[in-house]
C-alpha positions as CSV (number, residue, x, y, z in Angstrom):
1,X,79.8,-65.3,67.3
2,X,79.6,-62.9,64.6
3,X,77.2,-61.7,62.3
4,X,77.4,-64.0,59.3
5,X,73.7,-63.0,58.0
6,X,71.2,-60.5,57.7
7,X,68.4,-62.2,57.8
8,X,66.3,-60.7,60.5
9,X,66.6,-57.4,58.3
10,X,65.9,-59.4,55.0
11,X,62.7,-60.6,56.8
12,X,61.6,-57.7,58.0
13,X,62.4,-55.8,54.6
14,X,59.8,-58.4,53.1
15,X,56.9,-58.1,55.9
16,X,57.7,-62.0,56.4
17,X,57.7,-63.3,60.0
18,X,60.4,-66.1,61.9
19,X,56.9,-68.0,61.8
20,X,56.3,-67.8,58.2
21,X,60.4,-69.0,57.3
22,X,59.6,-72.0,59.7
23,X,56.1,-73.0,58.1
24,X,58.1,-72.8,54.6
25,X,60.9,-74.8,55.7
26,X,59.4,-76.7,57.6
27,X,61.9,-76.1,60.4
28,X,61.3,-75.2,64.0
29,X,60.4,-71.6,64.7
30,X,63.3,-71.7,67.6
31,X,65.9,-72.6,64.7
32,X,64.9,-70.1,62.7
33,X,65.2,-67.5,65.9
34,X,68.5,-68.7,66.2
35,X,69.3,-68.2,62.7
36,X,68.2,-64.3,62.7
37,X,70.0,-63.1,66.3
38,X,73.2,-65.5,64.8
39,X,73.7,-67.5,67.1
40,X,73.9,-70.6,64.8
41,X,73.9,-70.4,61.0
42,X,71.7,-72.0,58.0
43,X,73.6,-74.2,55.7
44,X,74.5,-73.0,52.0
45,X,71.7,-75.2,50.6
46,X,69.0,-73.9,53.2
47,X,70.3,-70.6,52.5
48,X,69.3,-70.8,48.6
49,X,66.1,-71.5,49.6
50,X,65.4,-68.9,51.5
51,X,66.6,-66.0,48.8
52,X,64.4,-68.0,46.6
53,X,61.1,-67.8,48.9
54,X,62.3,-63.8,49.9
55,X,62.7,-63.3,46.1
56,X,66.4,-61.8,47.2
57,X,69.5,-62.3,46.0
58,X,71.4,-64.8,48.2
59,X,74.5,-62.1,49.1
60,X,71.7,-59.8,50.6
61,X,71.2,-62.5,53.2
62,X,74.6,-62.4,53.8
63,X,77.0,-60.0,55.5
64,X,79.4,-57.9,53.1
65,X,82.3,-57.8,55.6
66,X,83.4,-60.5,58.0
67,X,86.7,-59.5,59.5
């Protein structure tokens, strides 16, 4: 699959850990792993939640250039 996010980087860029984006979600710390090496993908709504606990803007999750 492709890289459809950036959010390993964004997480590191914030000193915030996989563990920390689970606690806040609530979600399984496995999910979120899979979110950050892209293997599956969070959905648009979970996505707005996490620029809103990053304090980023949603498109810096996301990569600029798919194709």
């Amino acid at each position: 699959m492709e890289n459809l996010n950036r959010l390993k980087a964004v997480l590191a860029d914030s000193g915030k850990t996989n563990k920390w984006l689970a606690e806040q979600l609530g979600k399984d710390p496995v999910t979120i792993s899979k979110w950050c090496t892209n293997t599956t993908q969070p959905d648009l709504l979970t996505l707005s939640k996490i620029s809103e606990l990053l304090h980023v803007n949603i498109r810096e999750i996301l990569v600029d250039q798919i194709f």
